[in-house]
C-alpha positions in Angstrom: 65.1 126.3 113.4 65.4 128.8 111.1 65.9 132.3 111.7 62.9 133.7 110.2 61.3 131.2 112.8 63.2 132.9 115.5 62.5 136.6 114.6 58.6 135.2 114.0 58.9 134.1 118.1 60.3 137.1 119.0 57.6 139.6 117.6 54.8 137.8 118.9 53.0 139.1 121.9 54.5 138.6 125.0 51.5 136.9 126.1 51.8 134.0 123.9 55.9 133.6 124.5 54.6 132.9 128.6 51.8 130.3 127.3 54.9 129.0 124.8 57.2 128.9 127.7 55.1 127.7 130.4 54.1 125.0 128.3 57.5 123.9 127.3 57.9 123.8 131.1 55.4 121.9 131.8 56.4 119.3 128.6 59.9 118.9 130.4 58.0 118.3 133.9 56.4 115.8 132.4 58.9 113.8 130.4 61.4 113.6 133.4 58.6 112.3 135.4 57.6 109.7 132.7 61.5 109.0 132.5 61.4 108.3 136.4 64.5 110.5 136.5 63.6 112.5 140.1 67.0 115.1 139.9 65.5 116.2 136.1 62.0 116.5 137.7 62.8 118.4 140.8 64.9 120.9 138.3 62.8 121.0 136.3 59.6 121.5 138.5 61.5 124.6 140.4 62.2 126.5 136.9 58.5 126.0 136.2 57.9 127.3 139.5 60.1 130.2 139.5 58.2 131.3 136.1 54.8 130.8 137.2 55.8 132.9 140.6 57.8 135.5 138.2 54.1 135.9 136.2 52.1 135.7 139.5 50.1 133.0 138.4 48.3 131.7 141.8 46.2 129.5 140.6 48.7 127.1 139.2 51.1 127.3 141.8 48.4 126.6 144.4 47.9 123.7 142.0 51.3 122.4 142.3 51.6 123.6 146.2 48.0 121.6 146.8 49.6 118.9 145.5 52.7 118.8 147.3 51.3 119.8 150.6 49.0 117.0 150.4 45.9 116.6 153.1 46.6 118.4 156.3 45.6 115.3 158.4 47.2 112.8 156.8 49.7 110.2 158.4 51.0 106.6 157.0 48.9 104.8 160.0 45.5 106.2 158.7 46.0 106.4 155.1 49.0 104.8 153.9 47.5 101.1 154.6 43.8 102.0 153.4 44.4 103.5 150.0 45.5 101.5 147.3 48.8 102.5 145.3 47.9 105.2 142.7 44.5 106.6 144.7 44.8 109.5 147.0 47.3 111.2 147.8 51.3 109.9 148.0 53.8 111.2 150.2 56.6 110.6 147.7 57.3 110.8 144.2 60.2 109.0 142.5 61.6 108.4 146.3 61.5 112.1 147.0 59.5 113.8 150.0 57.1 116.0 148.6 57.0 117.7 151.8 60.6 118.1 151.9 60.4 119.9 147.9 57.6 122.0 148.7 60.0 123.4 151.7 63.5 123.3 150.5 62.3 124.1 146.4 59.2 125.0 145.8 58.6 127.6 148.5 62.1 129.2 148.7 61.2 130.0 144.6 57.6 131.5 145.8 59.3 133.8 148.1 61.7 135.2 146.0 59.1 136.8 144.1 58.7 140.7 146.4 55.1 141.1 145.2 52.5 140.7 148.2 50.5 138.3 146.5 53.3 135.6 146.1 54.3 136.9 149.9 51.3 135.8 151.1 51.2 132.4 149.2 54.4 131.7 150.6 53.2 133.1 154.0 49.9 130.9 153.6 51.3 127.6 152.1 54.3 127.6 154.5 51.7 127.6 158.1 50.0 125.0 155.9 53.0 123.0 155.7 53.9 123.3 159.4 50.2 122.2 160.4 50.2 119.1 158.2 54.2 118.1 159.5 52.5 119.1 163.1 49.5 116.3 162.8 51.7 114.1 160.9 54.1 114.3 164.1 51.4 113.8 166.5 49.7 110.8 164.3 53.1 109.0 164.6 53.7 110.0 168.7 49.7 108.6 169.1 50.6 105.4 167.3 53.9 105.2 169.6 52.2 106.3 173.0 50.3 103.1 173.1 53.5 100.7 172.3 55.3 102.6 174.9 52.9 103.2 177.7 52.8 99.4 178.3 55.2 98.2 181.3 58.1 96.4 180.8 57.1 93.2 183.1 53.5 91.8 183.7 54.6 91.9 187.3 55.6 95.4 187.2 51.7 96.9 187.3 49.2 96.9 185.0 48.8 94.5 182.3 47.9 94.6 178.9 44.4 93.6 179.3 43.8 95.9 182.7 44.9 99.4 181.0 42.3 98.3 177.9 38.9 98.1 180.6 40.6 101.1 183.1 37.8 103.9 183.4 40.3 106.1 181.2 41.6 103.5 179.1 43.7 104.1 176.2 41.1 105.7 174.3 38.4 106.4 177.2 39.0 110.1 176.9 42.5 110.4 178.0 45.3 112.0 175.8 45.4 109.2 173.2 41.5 109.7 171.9 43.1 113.4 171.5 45.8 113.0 169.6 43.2 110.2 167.6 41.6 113.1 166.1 
């Protein structure tokens, strides 16, 4: 660069410097994902996130907190075997939780930012994340319950085939066609 170039940058409105800089951001996002190099994407993906929360731009960081939230009902057992690789959503990216980064990264950047809009993103996107780890946790306990609600020994009560035509059954309306939903 020269250094006309540079004193040309710095005298252009500050508007354009955050559209320069949000799009180099988003450019170095990018590349480390296509590079498949997850520590450069998950540092690269919090600066970007600290600048959109230092401009208070919601609508991309609900964007990027969307994405790594991911459906609020979702569990491996009901849509990790139906979907396809590459359709719907993924719980991981490069091996990472994206859970985990929208907690431990994304969030903790969100909430640095003192102004009551970001606040109540963080506020919002955090009862969010809670409610989705909640069903997740009671998608995996429904899928267990059944495994573990059998006995031990035919001889010891009922058998398989008796607890499936009970009045309640497994899914007659007791707790498992609950936690089903």
């Amino acid at each position: 660069r020269q250094p006309r170039d540079v004193l040309a940058a710095a005298n252009q409105p500050a508007d354009v410097q955050k559209r320069a800089a949000r799009a180099h951001l988003e450019c170095n996002v990018a590349s480390a994902l296509a590079m498949q190099s997850p520590q450069e994407w998950r540092r690269w993906l919090v600066t970007y996130v600290r600048q959109l929360a230092a401009d208070e731009d919601e609508a991309r960081l609900k964007e990027i907190l969307n994405e790594l939230l991911g459906p609020i009902r979702w569990s491996p057992t009901t849509h990790g075997a139906a979907s396809a690789p590459g359709k719907g959503w993924e719980p991981k990216i490069m091996g990472q939780d994206k859970r985990q980064i929208l907690r431990y990264d994304v969030l903790r950047e969100v909430s640095r930012v003192r102004s009551p809009s970001m606040q109540s993103l963080a506020t919002q996107s955090l009862e969010a994340l809670k409610e989705a780890e909640a069903s997740t946790a009671a998608a995996a306990a429904a899928a267990a319950a059944p495994a573990s609600a059998l006995p031990a020994s035919p001889a010891s009560g009922l058998g398989t085939a008796e607890l499936q035509t009970s009045g309640d059954g497994l899914l007659g309306g007791g707790l498992g066609s609950q936690l089903a939903l």
